[in-house]
C-alpha positions as a Markdown table, in Angstrom:
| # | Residue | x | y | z |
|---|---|---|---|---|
| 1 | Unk | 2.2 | 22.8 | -65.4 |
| 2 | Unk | 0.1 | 19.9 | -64.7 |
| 3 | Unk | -3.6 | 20.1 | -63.9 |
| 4 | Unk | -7.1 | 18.3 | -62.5 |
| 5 | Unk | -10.0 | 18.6 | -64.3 |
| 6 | Unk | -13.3 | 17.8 | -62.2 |
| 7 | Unk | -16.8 | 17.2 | -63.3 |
| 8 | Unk | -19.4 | 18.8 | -60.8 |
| 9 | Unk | -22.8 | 17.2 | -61.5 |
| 10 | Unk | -24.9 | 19.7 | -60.0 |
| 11 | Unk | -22.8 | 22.3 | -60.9 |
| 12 | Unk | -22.8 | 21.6 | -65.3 |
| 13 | Unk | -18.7 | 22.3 | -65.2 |
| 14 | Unk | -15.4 | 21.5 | -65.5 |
| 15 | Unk | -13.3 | 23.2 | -63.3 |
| 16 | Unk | -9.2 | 23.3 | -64.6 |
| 17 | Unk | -7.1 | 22.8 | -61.3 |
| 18 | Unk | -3.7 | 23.9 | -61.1 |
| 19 | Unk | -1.7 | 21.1 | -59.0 |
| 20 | Unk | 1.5 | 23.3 | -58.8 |
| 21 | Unk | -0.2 | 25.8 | -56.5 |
| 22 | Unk | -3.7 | 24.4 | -55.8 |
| 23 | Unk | -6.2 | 26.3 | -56.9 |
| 24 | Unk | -9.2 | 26.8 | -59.1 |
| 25 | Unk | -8.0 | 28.2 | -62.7 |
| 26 | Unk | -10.7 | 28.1 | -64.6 |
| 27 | Unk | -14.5 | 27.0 | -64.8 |
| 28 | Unk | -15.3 | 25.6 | -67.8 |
| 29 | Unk | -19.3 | 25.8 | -67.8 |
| 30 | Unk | -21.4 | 22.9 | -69.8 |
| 31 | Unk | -24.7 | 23.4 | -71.6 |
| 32 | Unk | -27.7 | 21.5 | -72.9 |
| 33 | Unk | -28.7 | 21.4 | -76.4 |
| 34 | Unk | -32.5 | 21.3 | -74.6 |
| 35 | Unk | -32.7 | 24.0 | -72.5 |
| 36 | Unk | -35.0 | 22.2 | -70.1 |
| 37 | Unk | -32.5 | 19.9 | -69.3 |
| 38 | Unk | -29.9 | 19.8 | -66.9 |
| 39 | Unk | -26.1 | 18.5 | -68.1 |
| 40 | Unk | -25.0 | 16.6 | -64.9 |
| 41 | Unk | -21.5 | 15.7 | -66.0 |
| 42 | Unk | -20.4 | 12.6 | -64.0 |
| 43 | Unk | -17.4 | 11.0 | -65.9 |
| 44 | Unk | -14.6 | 12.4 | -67.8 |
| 45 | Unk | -12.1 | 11.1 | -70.3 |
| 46 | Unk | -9.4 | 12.6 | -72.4 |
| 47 | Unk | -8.4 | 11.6 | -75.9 |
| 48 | Unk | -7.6 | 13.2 | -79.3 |
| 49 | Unk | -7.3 | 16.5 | -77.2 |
| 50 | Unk | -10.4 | 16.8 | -76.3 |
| 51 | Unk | -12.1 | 16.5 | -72.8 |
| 52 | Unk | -14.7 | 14.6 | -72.4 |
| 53 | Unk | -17.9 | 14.0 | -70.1 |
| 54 | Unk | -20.8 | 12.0 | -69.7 |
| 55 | Unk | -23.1 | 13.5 | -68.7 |
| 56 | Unk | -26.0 | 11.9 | -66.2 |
| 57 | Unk | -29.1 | 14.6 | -66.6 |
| 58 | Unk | -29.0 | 15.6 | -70.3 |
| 59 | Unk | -27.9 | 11.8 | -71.5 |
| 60 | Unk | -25.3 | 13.1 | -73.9 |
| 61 | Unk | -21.6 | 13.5 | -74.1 |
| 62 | Unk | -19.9 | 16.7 | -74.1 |
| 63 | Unk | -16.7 | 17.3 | -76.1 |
| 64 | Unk | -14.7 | 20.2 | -75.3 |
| 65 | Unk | -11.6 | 21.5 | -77.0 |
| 66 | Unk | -8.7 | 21.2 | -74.6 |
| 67 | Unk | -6.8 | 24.0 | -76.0 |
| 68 | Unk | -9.1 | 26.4 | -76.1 |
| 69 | Unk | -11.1 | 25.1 | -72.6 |
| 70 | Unk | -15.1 | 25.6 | -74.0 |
| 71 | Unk | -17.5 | 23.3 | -74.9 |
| 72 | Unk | -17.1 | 22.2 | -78.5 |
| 73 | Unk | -20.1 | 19.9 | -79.0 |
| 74 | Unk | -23.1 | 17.8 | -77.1 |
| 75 | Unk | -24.6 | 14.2 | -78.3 |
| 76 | Unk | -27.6 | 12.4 | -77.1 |
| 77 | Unk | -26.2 | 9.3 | -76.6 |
| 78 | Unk | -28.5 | 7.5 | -74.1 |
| 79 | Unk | -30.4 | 7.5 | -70.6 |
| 80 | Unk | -28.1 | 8.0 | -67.5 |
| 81 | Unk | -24.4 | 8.1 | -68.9 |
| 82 | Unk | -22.7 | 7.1 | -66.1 |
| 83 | Unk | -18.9 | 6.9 | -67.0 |
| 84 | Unk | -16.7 | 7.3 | -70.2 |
| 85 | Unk | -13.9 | 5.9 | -72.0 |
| 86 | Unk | -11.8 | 7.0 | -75.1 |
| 87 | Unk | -9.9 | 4.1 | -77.1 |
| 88 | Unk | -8.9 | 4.9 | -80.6 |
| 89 | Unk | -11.2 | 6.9 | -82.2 |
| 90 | Unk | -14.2 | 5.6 | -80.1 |
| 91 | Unk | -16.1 | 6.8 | -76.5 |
| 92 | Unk | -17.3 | 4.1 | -74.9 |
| 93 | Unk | -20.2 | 5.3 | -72.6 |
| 94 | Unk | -22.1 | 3.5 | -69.9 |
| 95 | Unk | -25.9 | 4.2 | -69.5 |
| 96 | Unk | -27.1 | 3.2 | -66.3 |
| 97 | Unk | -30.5 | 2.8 | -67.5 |
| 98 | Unk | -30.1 | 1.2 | -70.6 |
| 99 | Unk | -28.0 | -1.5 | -69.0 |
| 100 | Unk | -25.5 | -0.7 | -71.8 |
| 101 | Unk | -22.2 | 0.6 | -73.3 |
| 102 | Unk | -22.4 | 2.9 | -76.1 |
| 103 | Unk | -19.8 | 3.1 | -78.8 |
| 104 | Unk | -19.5 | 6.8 | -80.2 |
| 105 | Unk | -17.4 | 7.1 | -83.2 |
| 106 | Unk | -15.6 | 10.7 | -83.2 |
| 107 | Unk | -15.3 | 10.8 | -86.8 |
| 108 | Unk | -18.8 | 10.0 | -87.8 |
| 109 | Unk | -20.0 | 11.7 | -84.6 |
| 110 | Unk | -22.7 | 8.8 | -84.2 |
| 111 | Unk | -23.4 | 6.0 | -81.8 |
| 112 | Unk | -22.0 | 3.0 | -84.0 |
| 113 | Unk | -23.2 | 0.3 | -81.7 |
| 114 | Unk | -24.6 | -1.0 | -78.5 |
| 115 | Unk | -23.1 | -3.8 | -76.8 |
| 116 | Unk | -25.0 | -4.9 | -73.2 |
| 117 | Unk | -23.8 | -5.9 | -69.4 |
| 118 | Unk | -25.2 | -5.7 | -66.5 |
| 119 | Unk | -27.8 | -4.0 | -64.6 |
| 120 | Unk | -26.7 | -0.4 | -63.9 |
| 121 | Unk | -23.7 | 0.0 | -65.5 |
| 122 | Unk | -22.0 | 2.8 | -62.9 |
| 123 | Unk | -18.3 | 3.0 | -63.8 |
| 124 | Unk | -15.7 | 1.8 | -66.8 |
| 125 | Unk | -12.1 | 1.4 | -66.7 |
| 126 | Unk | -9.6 | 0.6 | -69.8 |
| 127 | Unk | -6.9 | -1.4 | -70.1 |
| 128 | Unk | -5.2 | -0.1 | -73.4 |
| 129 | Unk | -2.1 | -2.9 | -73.3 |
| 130 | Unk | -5.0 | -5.8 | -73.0 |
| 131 | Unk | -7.4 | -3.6 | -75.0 |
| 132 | Unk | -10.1 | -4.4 | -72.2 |
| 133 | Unk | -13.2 | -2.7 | -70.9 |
| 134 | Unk | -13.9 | -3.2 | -67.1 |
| 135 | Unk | -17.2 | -1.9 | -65.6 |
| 136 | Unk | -19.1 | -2.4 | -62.7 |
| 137 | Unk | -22.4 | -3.1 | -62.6 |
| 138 | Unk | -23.7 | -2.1 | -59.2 |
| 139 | Unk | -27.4 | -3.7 | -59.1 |
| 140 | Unk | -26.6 | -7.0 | -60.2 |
| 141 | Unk | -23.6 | -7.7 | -58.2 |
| 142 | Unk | -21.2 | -8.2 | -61.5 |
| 143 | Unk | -18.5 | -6.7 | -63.3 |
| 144 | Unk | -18.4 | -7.5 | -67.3 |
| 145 | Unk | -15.2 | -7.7 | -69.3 |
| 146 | Unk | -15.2 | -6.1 | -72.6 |
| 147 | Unk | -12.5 | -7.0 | -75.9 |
| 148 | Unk | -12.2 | -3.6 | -77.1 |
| 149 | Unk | -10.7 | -4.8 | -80.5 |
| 150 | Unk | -14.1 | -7.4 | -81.3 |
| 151 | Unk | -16.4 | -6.0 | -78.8 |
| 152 | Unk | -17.2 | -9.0 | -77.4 |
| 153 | Unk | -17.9 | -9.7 | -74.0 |
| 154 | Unk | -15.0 | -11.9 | -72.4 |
| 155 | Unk | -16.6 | -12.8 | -69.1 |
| 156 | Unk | -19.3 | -11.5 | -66.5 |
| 157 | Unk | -18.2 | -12.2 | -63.2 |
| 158 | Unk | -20.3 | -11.8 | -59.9 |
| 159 | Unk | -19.2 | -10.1 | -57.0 |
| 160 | Unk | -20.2 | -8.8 | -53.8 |
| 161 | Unk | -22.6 | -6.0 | -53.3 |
| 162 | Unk | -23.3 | -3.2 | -55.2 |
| 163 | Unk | -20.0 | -2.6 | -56.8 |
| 164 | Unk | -19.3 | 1.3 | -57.9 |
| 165 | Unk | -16.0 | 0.9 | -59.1 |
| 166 | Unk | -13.4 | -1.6 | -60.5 |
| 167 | Unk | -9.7 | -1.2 | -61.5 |
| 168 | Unk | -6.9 | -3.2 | -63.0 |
| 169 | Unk | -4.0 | -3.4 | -61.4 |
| 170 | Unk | -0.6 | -2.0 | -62.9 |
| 171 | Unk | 0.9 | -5.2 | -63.6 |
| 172 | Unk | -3.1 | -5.9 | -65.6 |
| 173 | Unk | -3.0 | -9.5 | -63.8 |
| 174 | Unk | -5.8 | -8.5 | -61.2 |
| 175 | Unk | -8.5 | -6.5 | -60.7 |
| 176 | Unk | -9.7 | -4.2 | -57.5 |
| 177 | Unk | -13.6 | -4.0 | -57.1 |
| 178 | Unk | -15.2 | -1.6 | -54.4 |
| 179 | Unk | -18.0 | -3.8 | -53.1 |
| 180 | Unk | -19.8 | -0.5 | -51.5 |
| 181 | Unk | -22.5 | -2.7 | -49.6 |
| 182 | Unk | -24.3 | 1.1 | -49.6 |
| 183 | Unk | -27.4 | 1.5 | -47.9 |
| 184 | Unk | -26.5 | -1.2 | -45.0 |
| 185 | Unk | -24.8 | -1.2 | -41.8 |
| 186 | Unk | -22.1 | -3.2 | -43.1 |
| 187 | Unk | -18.6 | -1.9 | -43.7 |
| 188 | Unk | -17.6 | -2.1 | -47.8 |
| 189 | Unk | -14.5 | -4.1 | -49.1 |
| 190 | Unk | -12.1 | -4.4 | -52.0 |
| 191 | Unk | -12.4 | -7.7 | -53.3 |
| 192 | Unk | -9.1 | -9.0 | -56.0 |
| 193 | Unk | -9.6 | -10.7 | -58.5 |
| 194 | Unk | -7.8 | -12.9 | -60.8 |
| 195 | Unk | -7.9 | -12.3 | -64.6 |
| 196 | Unk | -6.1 | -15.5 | -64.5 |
| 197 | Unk | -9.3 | -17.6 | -63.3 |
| 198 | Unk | -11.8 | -14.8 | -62.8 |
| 199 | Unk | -12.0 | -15.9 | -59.4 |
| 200 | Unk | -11.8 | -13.3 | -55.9 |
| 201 | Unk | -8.9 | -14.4 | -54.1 |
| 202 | Unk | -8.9 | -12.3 | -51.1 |
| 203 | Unk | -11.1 | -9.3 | -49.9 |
| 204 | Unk | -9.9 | -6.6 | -47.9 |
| 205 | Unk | -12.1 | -4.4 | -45.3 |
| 206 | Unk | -12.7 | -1.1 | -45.7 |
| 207 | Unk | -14.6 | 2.1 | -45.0 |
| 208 | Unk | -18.1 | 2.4 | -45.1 |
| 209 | Unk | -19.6 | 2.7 | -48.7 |
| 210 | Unk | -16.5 | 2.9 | -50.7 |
| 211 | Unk | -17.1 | 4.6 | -53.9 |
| 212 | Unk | -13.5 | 4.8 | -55.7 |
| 213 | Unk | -10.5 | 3.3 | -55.8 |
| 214 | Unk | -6.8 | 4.2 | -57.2 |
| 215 | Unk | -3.8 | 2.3 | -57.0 |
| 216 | Unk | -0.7 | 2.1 | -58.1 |
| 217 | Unk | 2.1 | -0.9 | -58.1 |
| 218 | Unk | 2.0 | -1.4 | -54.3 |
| 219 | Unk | -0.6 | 0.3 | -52.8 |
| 220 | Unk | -4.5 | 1.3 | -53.3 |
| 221 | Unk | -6.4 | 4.3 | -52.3 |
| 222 | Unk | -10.0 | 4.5 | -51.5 |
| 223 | Unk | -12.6 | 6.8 | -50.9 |
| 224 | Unk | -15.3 | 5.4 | -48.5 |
| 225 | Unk | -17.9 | 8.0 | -49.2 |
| 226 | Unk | -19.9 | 7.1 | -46.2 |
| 227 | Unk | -17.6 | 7.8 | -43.1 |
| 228 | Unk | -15.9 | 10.4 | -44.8 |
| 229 | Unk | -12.4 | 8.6 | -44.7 |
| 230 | Unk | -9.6 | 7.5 | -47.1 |
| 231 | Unk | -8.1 | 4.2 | -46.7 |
| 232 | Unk | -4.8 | 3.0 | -47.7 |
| 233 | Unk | -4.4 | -0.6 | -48.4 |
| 234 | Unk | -0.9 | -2.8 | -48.9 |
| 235 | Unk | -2.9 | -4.4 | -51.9 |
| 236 | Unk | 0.5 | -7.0 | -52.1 |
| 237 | Unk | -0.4 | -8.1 | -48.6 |
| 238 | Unk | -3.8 | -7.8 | -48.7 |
| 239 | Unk | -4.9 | -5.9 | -45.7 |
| 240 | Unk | -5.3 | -1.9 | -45.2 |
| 241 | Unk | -2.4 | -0.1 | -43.8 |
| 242 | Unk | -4.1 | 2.9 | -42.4 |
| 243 | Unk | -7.7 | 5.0 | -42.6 |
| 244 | Unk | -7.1 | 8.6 | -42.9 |
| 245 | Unk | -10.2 | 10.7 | -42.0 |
| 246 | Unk | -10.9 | 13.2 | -44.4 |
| 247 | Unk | -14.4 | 14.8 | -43.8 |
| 248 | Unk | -17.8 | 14.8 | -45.8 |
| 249 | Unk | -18.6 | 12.4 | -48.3 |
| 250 | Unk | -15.5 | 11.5 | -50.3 |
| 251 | Unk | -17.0 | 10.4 | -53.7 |
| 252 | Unk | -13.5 | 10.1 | -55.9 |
| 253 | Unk | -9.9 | 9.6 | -55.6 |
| 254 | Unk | -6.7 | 10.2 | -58.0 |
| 255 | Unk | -3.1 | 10.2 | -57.2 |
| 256 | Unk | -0.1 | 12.7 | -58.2 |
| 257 | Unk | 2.9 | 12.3 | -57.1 |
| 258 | Unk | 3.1 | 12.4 | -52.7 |
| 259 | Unk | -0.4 | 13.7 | -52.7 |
| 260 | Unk | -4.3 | 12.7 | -53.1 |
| 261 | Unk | -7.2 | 14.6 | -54.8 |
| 262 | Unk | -10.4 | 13.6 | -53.2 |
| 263 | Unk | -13.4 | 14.9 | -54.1 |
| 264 | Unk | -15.8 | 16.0 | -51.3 |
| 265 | Unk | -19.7 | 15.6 | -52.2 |
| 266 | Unk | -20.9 | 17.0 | -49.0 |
| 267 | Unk | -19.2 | 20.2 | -48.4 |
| 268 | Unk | -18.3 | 20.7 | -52.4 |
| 269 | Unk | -15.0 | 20.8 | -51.9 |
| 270 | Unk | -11.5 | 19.6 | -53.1 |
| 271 | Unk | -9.1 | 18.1 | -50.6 |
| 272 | Unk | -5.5 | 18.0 | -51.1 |
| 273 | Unk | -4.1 | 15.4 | -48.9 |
| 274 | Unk | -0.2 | 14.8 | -48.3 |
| 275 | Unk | 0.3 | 11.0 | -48.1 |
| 276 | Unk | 3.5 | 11.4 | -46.2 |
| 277 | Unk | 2.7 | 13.6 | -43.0 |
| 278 | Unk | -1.5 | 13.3 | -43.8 |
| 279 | Unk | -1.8 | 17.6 | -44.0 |
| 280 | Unk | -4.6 | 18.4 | -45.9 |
| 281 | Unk | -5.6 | 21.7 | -47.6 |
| 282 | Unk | -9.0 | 22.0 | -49.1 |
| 283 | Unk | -10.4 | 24.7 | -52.2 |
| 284 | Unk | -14.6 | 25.0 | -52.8 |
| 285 | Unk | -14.9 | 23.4 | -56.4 |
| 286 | Unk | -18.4 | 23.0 | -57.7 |
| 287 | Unk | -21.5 | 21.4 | -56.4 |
| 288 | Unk | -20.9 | 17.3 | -56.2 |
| 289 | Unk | -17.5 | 16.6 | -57.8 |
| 290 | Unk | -17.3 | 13.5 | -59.0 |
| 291 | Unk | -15.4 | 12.5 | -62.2 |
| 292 | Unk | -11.6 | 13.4 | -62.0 |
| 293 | Unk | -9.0 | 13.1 | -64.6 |
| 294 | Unk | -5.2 | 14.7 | -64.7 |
| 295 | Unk | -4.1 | 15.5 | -67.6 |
């Protein structure tokens, strides 16, 4: 069977999705070493069979044990994780207010070292065949390239404004940036970019306030969280192909096979949409999905 796990960030839980039928398995609740404290899981990775979240309120990490589905372990890593990767035997973990990725060594179970970027860090991406980190820094209009094997930066590019998310493309020539322009009137774009030259070759228009982005070899998917629609871009051709509207506040996006997982801030809700005849089917998940991973 193949599953969806979700963070909900108001929620403090993981809830295990069955894809074959669409529903809600399991909740998998998280919880604070400080009992004052909020968890607030926002990203989620996998790796070394464990799940694992960053976790915006309590500034920690949470490791659970995939087998068993509860909550192995929490670590104060720093304030605001935003997003997390795993490569090798290491989490890399963005803290939007430390301006920061954090390296967490699972064997030590320690923060091994800090390495900066931009001004709030909001999402990360890997590239494990060119061992790069890509994150997006959404108040300084940038996204910073990370060697994964020296830790060194590679570049820091700008971009448009207020990026929230950035993506390589399959082939790992380009990269996709949601320029959310959030907070204005203005509609968002996707801007590509050249790893070739680091420079943006085209931009293409999208939704209002997009928030997420997926894409495969031809095409990219993206959740414009403030007009509650889903557009569908011909990333080859640069230009979007349709808008699909959804509902609510889409926050993130992943594909499976002829389908789309989007994840509904507004209403709390999961929506199943077919990309073939656009039906949609919808199951209440926790308060604010955000992070989304299939495993």
């Amino acid at each position: 069977m193949d599953y969806l796990y979700v963070c909900s960030t108001s929620s403090d839980l993981v809830s295990k999705v069955n894809l074959d039928d669409f529903h809600e398995e399991k909740k998998i609740h998280l919880k604070s070493d400080d009992i004052i404290y909020r968890v607030g899981p926002q990203g989620i990775c996998v790796g070394n069979d464990k799940i694992i979240t960053a976790n915006r309120y309590n500034n920690a990490i949470t490791i659970i044990d995939k087998k068993n589905e509860v909550q192995e372990e929490s670590y104060y890593i720093g304030e605001c994780c935003n997003d997390a990767v795993v490569y090798g035997n290491n989490v890399y973990i963005i803290c939007g207010d430390l301006n920061s990725v954090l390296i967490f060594d699972l064997k030590l179970k320690r923060v091994v070292e800090r390495i900066p970027c931009g001004n709030l860090p909001y999402s990360i991406c890997l590239n494990k065949e060119r061992k790069l980190l890509l994150i997006a820094n959404m108040k300084d209009d940038s996204i910073t390239l990370i060697d994964c094997e020296n830790r060194e930066y590679v570049k820091n590019v700008r971009v448009g404004c207020y990026p929230t998310k950035a993506v390589f493309t399959v082939d790992g020539k380009h990269v996709l940036i949601c320029e959310s322009n959030i907070g204005s009137e203005f509609k968002g774009s996707i801007a590509i970019l050249s790893l070739k030259n680091y420079k943006i070759i085209n931009r293409i228009i999208v939704g209002n306030s997009p928030m997420d982005i997926y894409c495969n070899s031809r095409y990219g998917f993206v959740a414009n969280f403030g007009d509650g629609t889903i557009s569908i871009l011909d990333i080859n051709n640069y230009k979007e192909k349709k808008r699909i509207i959804v509902g609510g506040m889409p926050r993130n996006v992943i594909k499976y096979k002829d389908n789309l997982y989007i994840g509904d801030n507004y209403n709390n809700l999961l929506i199943k949409l077919n990309i073939k005849n656009e039906s949609k089917k919808y199951i209440p998940i926790g308060g604010e999905p955000t992070g989304m991973i299939i495993n």
